[in-house]
N, CA, C and O of each residue as an XYZ file, in Angstrom:
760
protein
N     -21.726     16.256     -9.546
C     -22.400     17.524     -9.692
C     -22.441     17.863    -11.170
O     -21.383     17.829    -11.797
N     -23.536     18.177    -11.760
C     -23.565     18.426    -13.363
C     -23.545     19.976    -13.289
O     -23.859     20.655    -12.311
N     -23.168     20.362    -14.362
C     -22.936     22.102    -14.737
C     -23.353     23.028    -14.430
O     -22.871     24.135    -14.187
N     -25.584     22.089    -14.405
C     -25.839     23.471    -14.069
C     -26.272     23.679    -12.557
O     -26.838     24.671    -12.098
N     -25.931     22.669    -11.961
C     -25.275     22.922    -10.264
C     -24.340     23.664     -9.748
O     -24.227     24.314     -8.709
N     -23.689     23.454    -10.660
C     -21.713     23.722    -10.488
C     -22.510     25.308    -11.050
O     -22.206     26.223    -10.285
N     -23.081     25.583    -11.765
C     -22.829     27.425    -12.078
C     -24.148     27.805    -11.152
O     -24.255     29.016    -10.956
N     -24.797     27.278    -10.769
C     -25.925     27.612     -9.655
C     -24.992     28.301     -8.669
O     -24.875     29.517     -8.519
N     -24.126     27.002     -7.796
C     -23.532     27.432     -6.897
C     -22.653     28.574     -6.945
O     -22.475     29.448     -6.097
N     -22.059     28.394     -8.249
C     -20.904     29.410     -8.215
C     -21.023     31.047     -8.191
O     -20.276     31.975     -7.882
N     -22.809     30.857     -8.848
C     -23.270     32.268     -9.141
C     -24.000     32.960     -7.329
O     -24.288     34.109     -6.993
N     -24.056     31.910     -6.713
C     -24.475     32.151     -5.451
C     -23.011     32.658     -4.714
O     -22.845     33.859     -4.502
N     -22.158     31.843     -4.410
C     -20.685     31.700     -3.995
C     -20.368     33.554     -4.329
O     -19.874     34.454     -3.650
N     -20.856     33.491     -5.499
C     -20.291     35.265     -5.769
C     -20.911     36.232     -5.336
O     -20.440     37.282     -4.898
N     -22.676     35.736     -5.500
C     -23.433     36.983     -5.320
C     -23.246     37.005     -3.708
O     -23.812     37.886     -3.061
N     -22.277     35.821     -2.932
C     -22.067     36.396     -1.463
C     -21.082     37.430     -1.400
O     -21.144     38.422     -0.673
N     -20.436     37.226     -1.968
C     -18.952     37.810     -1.514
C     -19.029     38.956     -2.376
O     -18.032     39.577     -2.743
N     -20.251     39.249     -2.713
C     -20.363     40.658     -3.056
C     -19.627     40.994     -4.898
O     -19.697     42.150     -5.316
N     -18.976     39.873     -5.817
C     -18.438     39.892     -6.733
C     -19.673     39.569     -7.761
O     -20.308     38.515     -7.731
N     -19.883     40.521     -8.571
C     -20.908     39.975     -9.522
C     -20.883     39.201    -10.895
O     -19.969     39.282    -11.716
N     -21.626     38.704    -10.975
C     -21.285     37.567    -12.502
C     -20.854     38.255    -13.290
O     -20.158     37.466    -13.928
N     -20.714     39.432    -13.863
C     -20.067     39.831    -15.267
C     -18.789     40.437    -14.752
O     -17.776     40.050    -15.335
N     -18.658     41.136    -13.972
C     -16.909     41.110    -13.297
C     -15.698     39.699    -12.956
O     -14.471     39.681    -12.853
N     -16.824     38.564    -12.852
C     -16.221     37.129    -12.722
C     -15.921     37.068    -14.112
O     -14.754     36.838    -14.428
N     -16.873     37.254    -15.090
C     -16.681     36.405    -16.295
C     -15.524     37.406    -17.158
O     -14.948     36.887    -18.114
N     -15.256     38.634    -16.843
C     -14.200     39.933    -17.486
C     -13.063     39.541    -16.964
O     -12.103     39.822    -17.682
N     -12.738     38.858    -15.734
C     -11.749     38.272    -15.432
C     -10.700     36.728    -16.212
O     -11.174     35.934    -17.025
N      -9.831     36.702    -15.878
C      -9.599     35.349    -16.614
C     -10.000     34.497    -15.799
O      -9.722     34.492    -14.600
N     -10.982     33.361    -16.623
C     -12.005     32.353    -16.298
C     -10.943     30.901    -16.224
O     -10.149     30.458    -17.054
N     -11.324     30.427    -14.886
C     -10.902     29.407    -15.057
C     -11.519     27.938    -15.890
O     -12.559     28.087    -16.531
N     -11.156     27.164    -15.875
C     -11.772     26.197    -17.284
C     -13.289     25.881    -16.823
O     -13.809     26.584    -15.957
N     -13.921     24.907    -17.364
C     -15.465     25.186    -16.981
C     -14.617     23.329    -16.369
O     -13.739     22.787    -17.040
N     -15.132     22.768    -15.144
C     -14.796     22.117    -14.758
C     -15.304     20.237    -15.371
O     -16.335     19.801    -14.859
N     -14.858     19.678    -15.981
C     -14.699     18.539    -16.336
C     -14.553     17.197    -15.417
O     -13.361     16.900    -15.356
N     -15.099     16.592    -14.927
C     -14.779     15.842    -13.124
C     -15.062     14.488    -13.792
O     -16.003     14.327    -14.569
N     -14.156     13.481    -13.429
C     -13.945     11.883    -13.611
C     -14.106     11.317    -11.788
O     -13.937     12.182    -10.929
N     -14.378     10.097    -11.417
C     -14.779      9.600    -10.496
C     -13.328      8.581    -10.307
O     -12.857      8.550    -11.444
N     -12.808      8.101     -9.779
C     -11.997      6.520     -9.777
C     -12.134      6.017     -8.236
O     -11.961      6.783     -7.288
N     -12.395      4.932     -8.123
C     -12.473      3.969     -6.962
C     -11.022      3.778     -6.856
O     -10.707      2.630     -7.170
N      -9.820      4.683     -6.446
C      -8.625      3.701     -6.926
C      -8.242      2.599     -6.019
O      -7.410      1.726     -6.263
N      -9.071      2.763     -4.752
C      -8.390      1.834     -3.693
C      -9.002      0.693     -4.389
O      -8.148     -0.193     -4.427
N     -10.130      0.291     -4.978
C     -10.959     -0.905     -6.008
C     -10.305     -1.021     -6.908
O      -9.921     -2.185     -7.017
N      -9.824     -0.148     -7.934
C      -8.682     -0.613     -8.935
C      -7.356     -1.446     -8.708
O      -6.843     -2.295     -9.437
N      -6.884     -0.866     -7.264
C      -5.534     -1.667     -7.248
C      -5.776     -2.614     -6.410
O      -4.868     -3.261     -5.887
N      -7.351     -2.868     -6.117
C      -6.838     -4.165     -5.487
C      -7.462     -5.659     -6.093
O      -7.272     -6.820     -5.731
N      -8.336     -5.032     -7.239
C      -8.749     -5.662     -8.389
C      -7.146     -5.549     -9.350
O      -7.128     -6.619     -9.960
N      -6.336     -5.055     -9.591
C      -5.169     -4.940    -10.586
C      -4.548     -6.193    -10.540
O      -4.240     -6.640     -9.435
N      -4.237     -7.036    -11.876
C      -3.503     -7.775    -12.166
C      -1.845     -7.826    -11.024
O      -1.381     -8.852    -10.526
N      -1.350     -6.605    -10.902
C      -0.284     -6.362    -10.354
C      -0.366     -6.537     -8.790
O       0.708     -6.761     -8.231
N      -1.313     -6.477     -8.140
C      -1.282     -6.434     -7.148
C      -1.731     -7.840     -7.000
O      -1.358     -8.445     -5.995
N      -2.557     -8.498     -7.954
C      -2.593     -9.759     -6.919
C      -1.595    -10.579     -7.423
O      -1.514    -11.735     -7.008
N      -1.041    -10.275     -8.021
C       0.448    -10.891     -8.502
C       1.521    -10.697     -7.105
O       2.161    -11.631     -6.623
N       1.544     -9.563     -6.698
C       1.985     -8.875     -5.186
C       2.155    -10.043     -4.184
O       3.088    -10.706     -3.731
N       0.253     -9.950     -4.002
C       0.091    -10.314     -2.921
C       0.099    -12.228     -3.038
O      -0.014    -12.860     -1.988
N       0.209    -12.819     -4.094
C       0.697    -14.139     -4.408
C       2.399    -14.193     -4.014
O       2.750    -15.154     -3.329
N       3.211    -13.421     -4.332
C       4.386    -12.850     -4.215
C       4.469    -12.817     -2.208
O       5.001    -13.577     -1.399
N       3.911    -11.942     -2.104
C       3.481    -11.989     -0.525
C       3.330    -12.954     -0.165
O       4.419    -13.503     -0.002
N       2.548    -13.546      0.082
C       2.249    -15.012      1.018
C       3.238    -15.930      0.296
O       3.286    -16.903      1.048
N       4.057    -16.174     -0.737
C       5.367    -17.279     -0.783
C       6.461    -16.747      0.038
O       7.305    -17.485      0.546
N       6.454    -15.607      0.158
C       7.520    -15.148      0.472
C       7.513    -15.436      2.063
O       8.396    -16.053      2.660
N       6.122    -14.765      2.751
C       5.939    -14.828      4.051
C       5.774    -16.149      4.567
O       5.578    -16.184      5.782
N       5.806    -17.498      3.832
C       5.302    -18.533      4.392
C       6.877    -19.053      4.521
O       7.244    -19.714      5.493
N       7.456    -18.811      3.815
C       9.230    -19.226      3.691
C       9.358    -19.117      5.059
O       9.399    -19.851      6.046
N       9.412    -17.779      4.736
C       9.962    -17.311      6.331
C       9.312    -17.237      7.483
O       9.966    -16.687      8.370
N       7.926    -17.711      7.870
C       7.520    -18.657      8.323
C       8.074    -19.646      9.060
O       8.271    -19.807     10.264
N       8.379    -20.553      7.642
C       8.696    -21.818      7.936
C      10.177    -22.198      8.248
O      10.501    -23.249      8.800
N      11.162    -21.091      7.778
C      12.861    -20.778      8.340
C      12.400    -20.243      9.744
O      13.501    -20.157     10.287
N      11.783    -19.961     10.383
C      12.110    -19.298     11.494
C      11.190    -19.927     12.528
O      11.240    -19.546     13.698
N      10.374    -20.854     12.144
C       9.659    -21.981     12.751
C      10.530    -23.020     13.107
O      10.375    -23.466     14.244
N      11.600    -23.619     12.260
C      12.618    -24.773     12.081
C      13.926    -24.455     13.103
O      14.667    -25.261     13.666
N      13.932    -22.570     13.140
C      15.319    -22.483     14.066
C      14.891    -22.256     15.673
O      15.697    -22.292     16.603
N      13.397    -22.008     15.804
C      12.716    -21.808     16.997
C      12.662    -23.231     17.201
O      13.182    -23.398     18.304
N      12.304    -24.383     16.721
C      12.314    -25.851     17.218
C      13.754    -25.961     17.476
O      13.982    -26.218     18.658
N      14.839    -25.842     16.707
C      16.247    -26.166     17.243
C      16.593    -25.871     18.905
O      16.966    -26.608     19.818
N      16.319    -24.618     18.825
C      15.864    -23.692     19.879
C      15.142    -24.439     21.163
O      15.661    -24.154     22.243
N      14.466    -24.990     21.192
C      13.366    -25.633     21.649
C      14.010    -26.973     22.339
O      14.206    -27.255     23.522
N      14.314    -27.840     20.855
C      15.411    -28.846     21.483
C      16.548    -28.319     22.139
O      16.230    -28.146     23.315
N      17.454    -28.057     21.987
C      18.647    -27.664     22.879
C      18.272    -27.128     24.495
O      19.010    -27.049     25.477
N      16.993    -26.841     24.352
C      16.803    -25.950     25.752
C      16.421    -27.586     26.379
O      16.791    -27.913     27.507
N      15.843    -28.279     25.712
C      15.262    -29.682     26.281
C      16.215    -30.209     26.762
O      16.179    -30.717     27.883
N      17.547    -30.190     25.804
C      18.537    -31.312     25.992
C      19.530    -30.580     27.172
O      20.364    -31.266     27.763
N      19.396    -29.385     27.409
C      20.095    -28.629     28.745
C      19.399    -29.175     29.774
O      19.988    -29.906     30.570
N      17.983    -28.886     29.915
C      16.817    -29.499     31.131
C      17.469    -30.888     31.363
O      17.704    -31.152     32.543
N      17.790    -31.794     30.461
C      18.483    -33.091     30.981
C      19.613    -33.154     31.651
O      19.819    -33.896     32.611
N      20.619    -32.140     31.020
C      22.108    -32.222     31.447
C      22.131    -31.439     32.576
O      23.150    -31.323     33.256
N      21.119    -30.905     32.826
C      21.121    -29.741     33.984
C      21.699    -30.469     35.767
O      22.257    -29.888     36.698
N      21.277    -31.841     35.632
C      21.835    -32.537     37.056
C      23.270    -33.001     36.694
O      23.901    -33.315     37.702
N      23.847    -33.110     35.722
C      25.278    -33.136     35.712
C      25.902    -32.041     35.406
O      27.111    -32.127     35.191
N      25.443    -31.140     35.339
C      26.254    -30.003     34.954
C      26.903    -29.104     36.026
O      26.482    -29.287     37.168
N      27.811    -28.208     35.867
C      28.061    -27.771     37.180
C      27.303    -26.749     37.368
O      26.697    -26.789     36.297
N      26.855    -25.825     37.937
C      26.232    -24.139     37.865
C      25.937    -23.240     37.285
O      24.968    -22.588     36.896
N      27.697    -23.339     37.276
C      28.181    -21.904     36.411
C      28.401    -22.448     35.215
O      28.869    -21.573     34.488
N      28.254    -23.831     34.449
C      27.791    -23.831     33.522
C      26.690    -24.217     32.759
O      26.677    -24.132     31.531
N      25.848    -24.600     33.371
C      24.385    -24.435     33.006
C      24.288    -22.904     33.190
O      23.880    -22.407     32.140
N      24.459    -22.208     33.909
C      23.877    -20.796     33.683
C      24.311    -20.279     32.345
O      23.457    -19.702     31.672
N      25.542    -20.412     31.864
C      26.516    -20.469     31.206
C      26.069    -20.215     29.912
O      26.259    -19.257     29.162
N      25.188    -21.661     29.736
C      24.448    -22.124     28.253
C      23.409    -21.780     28.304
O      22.909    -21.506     27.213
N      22.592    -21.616     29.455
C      21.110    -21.247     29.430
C      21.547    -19.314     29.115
O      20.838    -19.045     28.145
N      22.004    -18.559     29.337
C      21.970    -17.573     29.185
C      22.881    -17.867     27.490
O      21.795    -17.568     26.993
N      23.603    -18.093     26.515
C      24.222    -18.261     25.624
C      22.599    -18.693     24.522
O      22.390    -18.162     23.432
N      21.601    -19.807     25.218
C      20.296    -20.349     24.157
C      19.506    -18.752     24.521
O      18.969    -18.067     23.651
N      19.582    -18.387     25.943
C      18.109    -16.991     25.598
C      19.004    -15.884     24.922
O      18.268    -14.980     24.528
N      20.006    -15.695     24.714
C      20.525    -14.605     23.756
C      20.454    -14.913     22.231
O      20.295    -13.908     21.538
N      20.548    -16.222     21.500
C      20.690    -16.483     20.348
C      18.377    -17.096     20.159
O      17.826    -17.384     19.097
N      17.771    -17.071     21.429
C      16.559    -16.856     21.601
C      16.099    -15.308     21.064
O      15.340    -14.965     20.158
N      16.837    -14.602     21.953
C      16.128    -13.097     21.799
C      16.757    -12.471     19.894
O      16.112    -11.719     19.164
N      17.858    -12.974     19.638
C      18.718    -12.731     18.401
C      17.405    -13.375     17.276
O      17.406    -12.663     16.272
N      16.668    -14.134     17.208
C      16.152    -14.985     16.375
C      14.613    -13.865     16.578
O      13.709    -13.561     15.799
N      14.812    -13.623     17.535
C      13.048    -12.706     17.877
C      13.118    -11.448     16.954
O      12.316    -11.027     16.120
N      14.322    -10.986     17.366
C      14.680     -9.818     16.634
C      14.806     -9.938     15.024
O      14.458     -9.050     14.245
N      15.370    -11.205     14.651
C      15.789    -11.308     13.266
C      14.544    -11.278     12.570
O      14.472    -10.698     11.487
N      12.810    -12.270     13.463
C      11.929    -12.181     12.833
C      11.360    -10.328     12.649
O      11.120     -9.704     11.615
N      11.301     -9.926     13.942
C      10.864     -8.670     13.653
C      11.572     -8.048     12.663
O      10.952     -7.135     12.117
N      12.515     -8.226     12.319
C      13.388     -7.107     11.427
C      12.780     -7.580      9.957
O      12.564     -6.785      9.042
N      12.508     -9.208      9.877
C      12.384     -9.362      8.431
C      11.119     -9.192      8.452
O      10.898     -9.537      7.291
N       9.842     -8.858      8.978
C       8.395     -8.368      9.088
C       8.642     -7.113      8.571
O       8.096     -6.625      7.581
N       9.573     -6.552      9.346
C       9.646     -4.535      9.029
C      10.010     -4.926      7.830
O       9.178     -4.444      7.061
N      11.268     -5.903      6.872
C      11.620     -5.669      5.821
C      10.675     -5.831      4.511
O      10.717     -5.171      3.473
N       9.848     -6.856      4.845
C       8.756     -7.431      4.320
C       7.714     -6.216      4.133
O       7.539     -5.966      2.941
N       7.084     -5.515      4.890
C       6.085     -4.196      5.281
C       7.330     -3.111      4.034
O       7.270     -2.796      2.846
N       8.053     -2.935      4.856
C       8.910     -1.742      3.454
C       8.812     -2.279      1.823
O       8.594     -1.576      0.836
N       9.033     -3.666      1.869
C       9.375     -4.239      0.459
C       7.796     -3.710     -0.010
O       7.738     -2.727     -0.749
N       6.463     -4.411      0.452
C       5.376     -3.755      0.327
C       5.127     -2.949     -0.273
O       4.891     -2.737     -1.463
N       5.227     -1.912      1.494
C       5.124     -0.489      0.543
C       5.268     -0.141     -0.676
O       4.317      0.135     -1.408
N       6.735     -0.114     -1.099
C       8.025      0.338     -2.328
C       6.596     -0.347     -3.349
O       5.843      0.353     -4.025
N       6.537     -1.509     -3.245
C       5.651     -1.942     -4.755
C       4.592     -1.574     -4.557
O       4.113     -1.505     -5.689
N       3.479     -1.121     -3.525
C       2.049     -1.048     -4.099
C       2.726      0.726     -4.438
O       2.141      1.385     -5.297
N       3.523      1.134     -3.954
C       3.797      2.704     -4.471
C       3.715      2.803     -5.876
O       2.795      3.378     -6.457
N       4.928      2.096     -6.580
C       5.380      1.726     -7.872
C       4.141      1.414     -8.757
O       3.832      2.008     -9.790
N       3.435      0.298     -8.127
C       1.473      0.349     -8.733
C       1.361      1.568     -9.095
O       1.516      1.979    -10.245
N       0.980      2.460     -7.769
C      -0.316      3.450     -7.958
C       0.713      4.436     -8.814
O       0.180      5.293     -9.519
N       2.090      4.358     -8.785
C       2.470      5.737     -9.907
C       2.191      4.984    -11.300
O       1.764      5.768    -12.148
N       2.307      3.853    -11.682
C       1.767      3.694    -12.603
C      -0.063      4.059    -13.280
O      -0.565      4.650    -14.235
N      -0.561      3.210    -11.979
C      -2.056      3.981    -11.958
C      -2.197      5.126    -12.377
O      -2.818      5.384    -13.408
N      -1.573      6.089    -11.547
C      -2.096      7.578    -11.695
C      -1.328      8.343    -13.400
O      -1.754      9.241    -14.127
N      -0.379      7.678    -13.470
C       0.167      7.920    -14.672
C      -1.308      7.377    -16.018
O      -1.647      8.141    -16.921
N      -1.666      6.581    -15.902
C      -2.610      6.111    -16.626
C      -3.675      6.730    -17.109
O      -4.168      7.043    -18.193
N      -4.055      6.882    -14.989
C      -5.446      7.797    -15.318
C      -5.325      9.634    -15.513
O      -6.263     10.414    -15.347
N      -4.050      9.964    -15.863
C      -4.092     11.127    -16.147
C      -3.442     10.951    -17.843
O      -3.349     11.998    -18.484
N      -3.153     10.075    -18.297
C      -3.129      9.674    -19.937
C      -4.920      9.759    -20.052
O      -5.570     10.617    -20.649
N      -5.361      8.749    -19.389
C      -6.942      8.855    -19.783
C      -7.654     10.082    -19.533
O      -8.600     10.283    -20.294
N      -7.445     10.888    -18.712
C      -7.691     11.616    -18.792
C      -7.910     13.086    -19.477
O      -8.850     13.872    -19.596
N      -6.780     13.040    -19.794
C      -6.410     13.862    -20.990
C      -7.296     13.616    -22.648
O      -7.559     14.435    -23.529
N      -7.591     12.014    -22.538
C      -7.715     11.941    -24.206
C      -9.283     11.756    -23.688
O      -9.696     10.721    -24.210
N     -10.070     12.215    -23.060
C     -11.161     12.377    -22.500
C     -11.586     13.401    -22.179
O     -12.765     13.496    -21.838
N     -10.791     14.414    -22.195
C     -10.822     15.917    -21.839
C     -11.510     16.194    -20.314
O     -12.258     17.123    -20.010
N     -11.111     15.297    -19.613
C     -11.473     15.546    -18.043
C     -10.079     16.711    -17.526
O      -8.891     16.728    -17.848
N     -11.005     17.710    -16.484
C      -9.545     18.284    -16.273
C      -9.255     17.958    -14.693
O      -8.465     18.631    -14.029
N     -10.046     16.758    -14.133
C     -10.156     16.956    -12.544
C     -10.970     15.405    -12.484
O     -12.094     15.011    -12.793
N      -9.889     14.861    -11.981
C     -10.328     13.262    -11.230
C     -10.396     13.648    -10.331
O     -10.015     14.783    -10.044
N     -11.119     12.506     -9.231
C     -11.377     12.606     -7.920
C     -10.967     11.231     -7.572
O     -10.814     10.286     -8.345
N     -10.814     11.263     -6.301
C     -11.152      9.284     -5.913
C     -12.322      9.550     -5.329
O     -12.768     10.669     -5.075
N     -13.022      8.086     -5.031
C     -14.347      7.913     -5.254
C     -14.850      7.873     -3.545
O     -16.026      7.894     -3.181
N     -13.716      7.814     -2.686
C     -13.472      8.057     -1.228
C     -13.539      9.413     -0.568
O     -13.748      9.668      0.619
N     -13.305     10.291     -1.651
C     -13.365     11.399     -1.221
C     -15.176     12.381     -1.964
O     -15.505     13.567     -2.002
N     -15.720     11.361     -2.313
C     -17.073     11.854     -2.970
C     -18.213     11.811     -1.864
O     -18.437     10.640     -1.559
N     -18.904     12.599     -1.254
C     -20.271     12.705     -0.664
C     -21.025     12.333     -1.585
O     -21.494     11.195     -1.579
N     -21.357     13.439     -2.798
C     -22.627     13.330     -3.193
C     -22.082     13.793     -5.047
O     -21.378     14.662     -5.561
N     -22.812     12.754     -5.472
C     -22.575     13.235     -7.084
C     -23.630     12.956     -7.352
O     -24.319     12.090     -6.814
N     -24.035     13.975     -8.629
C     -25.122     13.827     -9.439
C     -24.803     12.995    -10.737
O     -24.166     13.736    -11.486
N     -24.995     11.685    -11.341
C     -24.531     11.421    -12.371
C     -22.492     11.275    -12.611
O     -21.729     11.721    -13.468
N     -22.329     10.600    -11.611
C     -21.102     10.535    -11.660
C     -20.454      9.921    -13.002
O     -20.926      8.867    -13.429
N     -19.101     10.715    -13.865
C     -18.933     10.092    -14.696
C     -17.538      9.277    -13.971
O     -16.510      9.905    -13.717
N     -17.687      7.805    -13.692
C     -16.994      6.997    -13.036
C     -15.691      6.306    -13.987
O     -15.887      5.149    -14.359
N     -14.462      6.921    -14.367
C     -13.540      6.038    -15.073
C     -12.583      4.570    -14.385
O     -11.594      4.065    -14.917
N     -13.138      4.200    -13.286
C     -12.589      3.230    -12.605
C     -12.162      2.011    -13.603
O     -11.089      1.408    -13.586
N     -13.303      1.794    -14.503
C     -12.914     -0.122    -15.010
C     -12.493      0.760    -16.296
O     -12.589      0.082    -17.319
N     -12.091      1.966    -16.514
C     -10.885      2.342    -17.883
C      -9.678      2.102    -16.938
O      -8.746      1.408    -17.342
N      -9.663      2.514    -16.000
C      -8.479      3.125    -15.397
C      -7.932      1.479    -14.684
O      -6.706      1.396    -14.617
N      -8.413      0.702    -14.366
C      -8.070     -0.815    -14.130
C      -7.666     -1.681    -15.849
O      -6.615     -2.243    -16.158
N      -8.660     -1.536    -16.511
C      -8.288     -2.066    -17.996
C      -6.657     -1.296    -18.417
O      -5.846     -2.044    -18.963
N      -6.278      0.021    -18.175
C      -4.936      0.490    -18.634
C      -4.075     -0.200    -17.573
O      -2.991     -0.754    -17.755
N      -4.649     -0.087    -16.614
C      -3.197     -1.075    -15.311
C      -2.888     -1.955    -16.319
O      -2.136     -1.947    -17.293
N      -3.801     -2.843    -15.742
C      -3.818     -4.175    -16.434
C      -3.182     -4.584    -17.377
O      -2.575     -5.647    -17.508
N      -3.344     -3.502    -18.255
C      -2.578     -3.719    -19.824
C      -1.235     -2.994    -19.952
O      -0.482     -3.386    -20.843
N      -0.779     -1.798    -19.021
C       0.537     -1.903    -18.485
C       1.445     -2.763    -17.764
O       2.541     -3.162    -18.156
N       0.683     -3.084    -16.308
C       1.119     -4.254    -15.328
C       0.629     -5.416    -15.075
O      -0.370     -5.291    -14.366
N       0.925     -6.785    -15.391
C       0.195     -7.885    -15.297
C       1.335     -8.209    -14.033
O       0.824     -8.661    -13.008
N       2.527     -8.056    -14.022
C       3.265     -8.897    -13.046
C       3.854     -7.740    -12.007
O       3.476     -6.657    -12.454
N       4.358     -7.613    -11.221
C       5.214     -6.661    -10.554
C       6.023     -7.501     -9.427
O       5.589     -8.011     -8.393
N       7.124     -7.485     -9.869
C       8.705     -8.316     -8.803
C       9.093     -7.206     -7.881
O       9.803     -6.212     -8.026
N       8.250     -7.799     -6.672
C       9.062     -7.516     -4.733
C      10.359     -7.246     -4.863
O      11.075     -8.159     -5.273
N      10.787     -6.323     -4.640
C      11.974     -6.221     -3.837
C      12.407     -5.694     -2.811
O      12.337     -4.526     -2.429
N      13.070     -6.990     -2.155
C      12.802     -6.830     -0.660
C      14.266     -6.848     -0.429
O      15.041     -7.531     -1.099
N      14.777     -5.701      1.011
C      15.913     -5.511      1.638
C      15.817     -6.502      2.559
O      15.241     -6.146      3.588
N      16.248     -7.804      2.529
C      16.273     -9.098      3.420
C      17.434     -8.871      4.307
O      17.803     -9.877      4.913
N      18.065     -7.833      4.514
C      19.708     -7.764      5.428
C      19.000     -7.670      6.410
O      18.191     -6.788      6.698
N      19.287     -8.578      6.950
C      18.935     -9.143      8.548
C      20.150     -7.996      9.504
O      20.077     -8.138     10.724
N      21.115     -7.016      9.034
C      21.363     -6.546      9.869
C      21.378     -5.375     10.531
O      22.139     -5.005     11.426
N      20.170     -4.635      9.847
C      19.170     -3.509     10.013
C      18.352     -4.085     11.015
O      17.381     -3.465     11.451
């Protein structure tokens, strides 16, 4: 919206509510409004830091993956090698072991879910840590730009002439954060 939209409306906005333009302007005026645009969900996922993240992400998730693929085959065998022993065994102890493999079964189900939730939190914590950097940025840029009011670019219907600081506001990531180190609560006993 350019200025003389923004005082179109505003002079309408008043002449409803019955307040007239020179009683608005005798009042203390708030600033004449200054508006910046940012795509930030496009910034951080264009950001050096985040795809550093999400490289970070998939080593991490393929590990564990592949640890919890290796103890599900163990898993797998032993239940095989019971199915054999099962005609020499007595009853009550095949039940014995078969209930002893589906408990350290269901223990291994759980351990994956827990390290998914830990993985999703570790997440979170860093794209957070991103965007306070982000927003720290784009309100440095902002300032030496004399904007007094960013928007994200998600929350825009309709602009006239948008002044868009997105690829400033990715160039300062960038040149703050190139790397950002996961840290992840791996205690499997949460």
């Amino acid at each position: 919206m350019n200025h003389l939209s923004f005082a179109v409306a505003l002079a309408f906005v008043l002449s409803v509510t019955g307040v007239s333009f020179a009683s608005a302007q005798s009042a203390s005026k708030p600033p004449v409004p200054s508006i910046a645009i940012v795509d930030v969900e496009g910034v951080m996922r264009n950001s050096l830091a985040m795809k550093s993240v999400r490289r970070q992400m998939d080593v991490i998730s393929k590990d564990l993956r592949k640890s919890l693929a290796e103890e599900e085959k163990v898993l797998r065998e032993e239940e095989q090698g019971l199915q054999q022993k099962r005609a020499i065994l007595l009853p009550e102890k095949y039940a014995e072991e078969r209930q002893a493999l589906q408990q350290r079964a269901a223990a291994l189900q759980q351990r994956g879910r827990s390290l998914r939730q830990n993985l999703d939190r570790g997440m979170a914590k860093t794209v957070q840590r991103i965007q306070i950097a982000l927003f720290d940025e784009i309100g440095k840029l902002a300032k030496e730009m004399d904007v007094n009011l960013v928007l994200p670019q998600s929350q825009i219907v309709v602009a006239v002439e948008p002044f868009n600081i997105s690829k400033q506001s990715l160039e300062r990531l960038d040149g703050r954060l190139t790397e950002v180190d996961m840290v992840l609560e791996l205690n499997e006993n949460k």
